[in-house]
C-alpha positions, 0 to 999 in steps of 0.5 A: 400765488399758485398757493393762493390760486389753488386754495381758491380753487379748493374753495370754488371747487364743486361751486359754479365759481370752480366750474368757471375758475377751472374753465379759465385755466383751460383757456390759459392752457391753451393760449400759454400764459404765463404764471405771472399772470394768471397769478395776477389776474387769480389775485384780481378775483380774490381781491374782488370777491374778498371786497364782496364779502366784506360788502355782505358782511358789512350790509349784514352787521348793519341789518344786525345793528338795525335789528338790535335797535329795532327790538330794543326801542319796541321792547322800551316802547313796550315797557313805557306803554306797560308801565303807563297802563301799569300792566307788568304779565302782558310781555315776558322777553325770551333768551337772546342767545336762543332766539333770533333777532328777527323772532324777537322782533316778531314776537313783540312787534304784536304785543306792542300793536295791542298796548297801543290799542289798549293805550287808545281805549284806555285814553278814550275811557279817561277822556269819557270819565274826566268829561263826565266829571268835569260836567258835573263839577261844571253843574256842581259849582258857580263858574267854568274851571276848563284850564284845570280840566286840561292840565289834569287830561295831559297828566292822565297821559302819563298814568293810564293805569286801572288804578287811577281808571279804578280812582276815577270811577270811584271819584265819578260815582261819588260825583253821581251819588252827590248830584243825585242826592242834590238832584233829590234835595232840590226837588224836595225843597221846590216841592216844600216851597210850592206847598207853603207858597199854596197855603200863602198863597204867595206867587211860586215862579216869582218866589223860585225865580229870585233864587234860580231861574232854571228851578222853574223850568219843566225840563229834564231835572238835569237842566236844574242848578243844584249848586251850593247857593242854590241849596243854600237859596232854597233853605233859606227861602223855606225858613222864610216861608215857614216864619211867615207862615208861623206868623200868619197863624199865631196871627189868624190865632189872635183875630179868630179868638177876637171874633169868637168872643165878639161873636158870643157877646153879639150872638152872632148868626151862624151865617156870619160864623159860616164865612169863616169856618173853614179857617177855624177848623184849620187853625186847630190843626198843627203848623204841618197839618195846614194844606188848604190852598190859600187858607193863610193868604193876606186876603183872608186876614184882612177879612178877618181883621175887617170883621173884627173891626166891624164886630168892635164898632158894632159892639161898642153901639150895643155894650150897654146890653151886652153888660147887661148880659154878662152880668146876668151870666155872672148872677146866674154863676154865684145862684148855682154855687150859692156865692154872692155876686160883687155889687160893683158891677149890679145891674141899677148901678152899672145901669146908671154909670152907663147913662152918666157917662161916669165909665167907659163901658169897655172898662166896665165889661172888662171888670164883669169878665174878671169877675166871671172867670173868677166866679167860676174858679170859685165854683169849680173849687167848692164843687166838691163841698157844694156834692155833700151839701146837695147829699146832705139836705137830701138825706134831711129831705129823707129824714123828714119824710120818714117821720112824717110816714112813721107817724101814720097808722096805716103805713102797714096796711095792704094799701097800693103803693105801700111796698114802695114806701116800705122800702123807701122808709128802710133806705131812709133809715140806714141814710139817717144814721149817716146825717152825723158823719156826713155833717162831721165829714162836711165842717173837717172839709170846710174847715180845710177849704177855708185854711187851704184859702184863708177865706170863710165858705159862705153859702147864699152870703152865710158862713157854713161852718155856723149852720152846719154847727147850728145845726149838730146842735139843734140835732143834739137837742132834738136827740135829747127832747126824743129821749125825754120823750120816750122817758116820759111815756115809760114814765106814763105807762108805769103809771097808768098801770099803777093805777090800773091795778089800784082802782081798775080800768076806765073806758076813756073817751076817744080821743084825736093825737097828733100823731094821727094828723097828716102832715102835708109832705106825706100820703099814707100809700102814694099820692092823692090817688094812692098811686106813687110815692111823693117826691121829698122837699128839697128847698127845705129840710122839712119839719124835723130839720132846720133849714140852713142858716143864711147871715145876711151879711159878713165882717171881715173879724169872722163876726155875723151881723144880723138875723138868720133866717130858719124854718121853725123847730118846733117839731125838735123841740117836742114842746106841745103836741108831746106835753098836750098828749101826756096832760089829756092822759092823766087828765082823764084818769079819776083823781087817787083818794086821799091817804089822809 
């Protein structure tokens, strides 16, 4: 016991608890105890204070215990909050055996106050975004899906990395973007719709209302439904729309067409025609290109129809006359392409059907427009041909002038007017020697007419084939008269100088040929007056020409029946003035005497 006093001593020794163990033993000194005693009573104090020890020791292994728990359950709090941040470089943990507890607690008590600050923003910006998705698939569809949009906010508890914020922006932009793009479409259809709903003149709200009621509020475009069936309605109503409004033209088409043929058979006033030319300028313009408002309504279709209805009644009071006028038009046709009008529909014989009732007038306007369609087929197909007929006769017309004119004897004198007919006569001659090749040009291209159509050409009801050929041969007999002719006064000539070298020359008395005689078509310089140069007759082809030959009728055997009708040849033929010339010539000579 002294042993375990005196190493107390040793320890307490320079300690407060020395001072006072030492103290003690003073007083023991003094008062004689004995060693039992103070052995007991030093065993009391190390008892005591090995019980204070353990008290410390054990209160200290427990603050250890509670900071080992402490740290761990921060750094596992940290590591889930890490994990569901995803973030893995915010926390490094430092060496155990280096750093205390209580430096390992402070240093990740601040790194998980901010993960909870970073976790609380981070919920509240998945909780601003899910809110605005769910809004706007709330917008983009037909019904409230709320049960879903809570499950999905207790997952995103589990997972608030930036991968799925990042997933979520993009799933939110994409959002954005299609309600946009919605927003744009269903503004482009409520503008189309209330564009054809003008032209239509069809009620806007009542037509919009049927497919939404929001599609014709004036508040924000955010207040639009711009849902599937909604696109969907608006589609469809503008299908629709523009069916009716395809409709109502071709419609409008077909009533204004009627009205301008009755109006060209009533010869309608121009106030009547006014009332509706706003719509006749419009019809003319593509489907698209129709903006006027209310031009295609139903009232102004029932107005066009009411005055096509008024027109017929009106028309059918005054066919008769209109008959009367189409067959004019149709007569006016065949003169200017020299064609026969059908003798159905002459006028004493359409006359007398009307009267007698034998007909019904509409039936009889209907056969005289085909006939005039038909006529002007006819007449745009022969226009080519009827061009060189009109250059044919005009080139006789020069023909005939030219010999007039060579057959005057002052054609070359200094006269007013006679440069012109000069001139006139040189063109004339160079078109004459083209009169062959043009009657030759125009039989190849009548014959070809008339194959292409397995129809004869008929010119004012005669064949043209059979005067342009009667012609070339009356051309070829003239030819051949003009050769005798000029064969006959070389002829005359020798003899005349025959007898002139035989018996002398004899005054003969003066006498009047042919030649000096004017002719009607012809001024020597100009006209009366001796001022202009005279137009050519083109209802003929002049004296030197036949006219052309018109049968009077045609069989279907390719035969003419009847007689032609021609200007006389006789200025061809060189019969009389020409025989009557030479015979005054010889006949003024002396007889020859007798070589008997």
């Amino acid at each position: 016991m002294v042993g375990v006093g005196a190493g107390l001593g040793l320890v307490m020794e320079g300690t407060s608890c020395g001072a006072l163990l030492k103290e003690l033993q003073q007083i023991w000194a003094e008062v004689g105890e004995s060693e039992v005693e103070k052995n007991k009573v030093l065993l009391d104090i190390e008892r005591e204070c090995l019980e204070v020890y353990r008290r410390k020791v054990d209160d200290a292994n427990r603050a250890r215990v509670q900071l080992h728990q402490s740290v761990a359950a921060k750094e596992a709090e940290v590591a889930s909050l890490m994990a569901t941040l995803g973030e893995h470089k915010l926390y490094m943990k430092k060496d155990k055996g280096i750093v205390s507890l209580k430096e390992q607690l402070a240093a990740v008590v601040p790194v998980l106050e901010n993960l909870k600050c970073e976790k609380e923003e981070r919920i509240k910006q998945f909780s601003d975004i899910r809110s605005q998705i769910d809004k706007i698939r709330f917008e983009l569809s037909e019904y409230n899906d709320q049960g879903d949009n809570e499950s999905s906010l207790a997952e995103d508890q589990h997972d608030l990395s930036t991968r799925k914020l990042n997933s979520y922006q993009a799933q939110l932009r994409a959002l954005q973007k299609d309600k946009s793009e919605r927003l744009r479409k269903v503004l482009e259809y409520i503008n189309e719709v209330h564009s054809l709903c003008i032209v239509l003149g069809i009620n806007f709200g009542t037509t919009v209302n049927e497919i939404h009621p929001s599609l014709h509020q004036n508040g924000v475009e955010q207040s639009r439904n711009i849902s599937d069936s909604t696109l969907d309605g608006l589609a469809s109503t503008i299908s629709k729309l523009k069916a009716e409004r395809k409709s109502r033209i071709q419609k409008m088409r077909e009533t204004m067409e009627s009205l301008c043929q009755l109006w060209k058979l009533m010869d309608s006033p121009e106030e009547e025609k006014r009332q509706f030319s706003k719509v006749m300028s419009v019809l003319i313009l593509p489907e698209e290109g129709i903006t006027s408002s209310g031009v295609l309504s139903q009232e102004i279709i029932d107005k066009m129809e009411a005055e096509v209805e008024r027109l017929t009644k009106l028309k059918t009071s005054r066919l008769k006359d209109i008959v009367m006028k189409r067959r004019r038009e149709l007569e006016e046709i065949c003169q200017n392409a020299h064609i026969e009008p059908d003798v159905s529909t002459a006028p004493e014989q359409t006359d007398a059907l009307i009267d007698s009732g034998l007909i019904d007038p509409s039936e009889l306007l209907a056969n005289i427009e085909s006939q005039i369609l038909k006529a002007k087929e006819e007449s745009l197909s022969r226009k080519d041909i009827m061009d060189r007929i009109n250059k044919w006769i005009a080139a006789c017309d020069e023909e005939a002038w030219l010999e007039e004119y060579n057959q005057d004897p002052k054609r070359y004198s200094a006269g007013r007017g006679a440069h012109i007919n000069l001139k006139r006569a040189e063109k004339a001659r160079i078109l004459v020697t083209k009169i062959p090749s043009m009657v030759d040009n125009l039989i190849n291209r009548t014959f070809a007419w008339e194959n292409a159509r397995n129809k004869p050409f008929l010119y004012d009801g005669g064949r043209l084939i059979s005067v342009l050929e009667e012609y070339r041969l009356s051309r070829q007999q003239k030819e051949e008269e003009k050769r005798r002719y000029r064969d006959q006064k070389k002829l005359e000539s020798i003899l005349l100088a025959e007898k002139e070298a035989i018996f002398g020359s004899k005054p003969t008395p003066k006498r009047t040929s042919s030649l000096n005689r004017k002719t009607n078509g012809y001024r020597p310089n100009g006209n009366a007056n001796g001022l202009k140069t005279p137009t050519p007759r083109r209802s003929s082809l002049g004296s030197a020409t036949p006219e052309l030959l018109t049968p009077r009728s045609y069989s279907g055997h390719n035969r003419y029946f009847g007689d032609l009708r021609r200007l006389s040849t006789s200025h061809l033929n060189f019969g009389d003035d020409s025989l009557s010339t030479f015979t005054s010539i010889s006949g003024s000579e002396p007889e020859s005497p007798s070589l008997g």
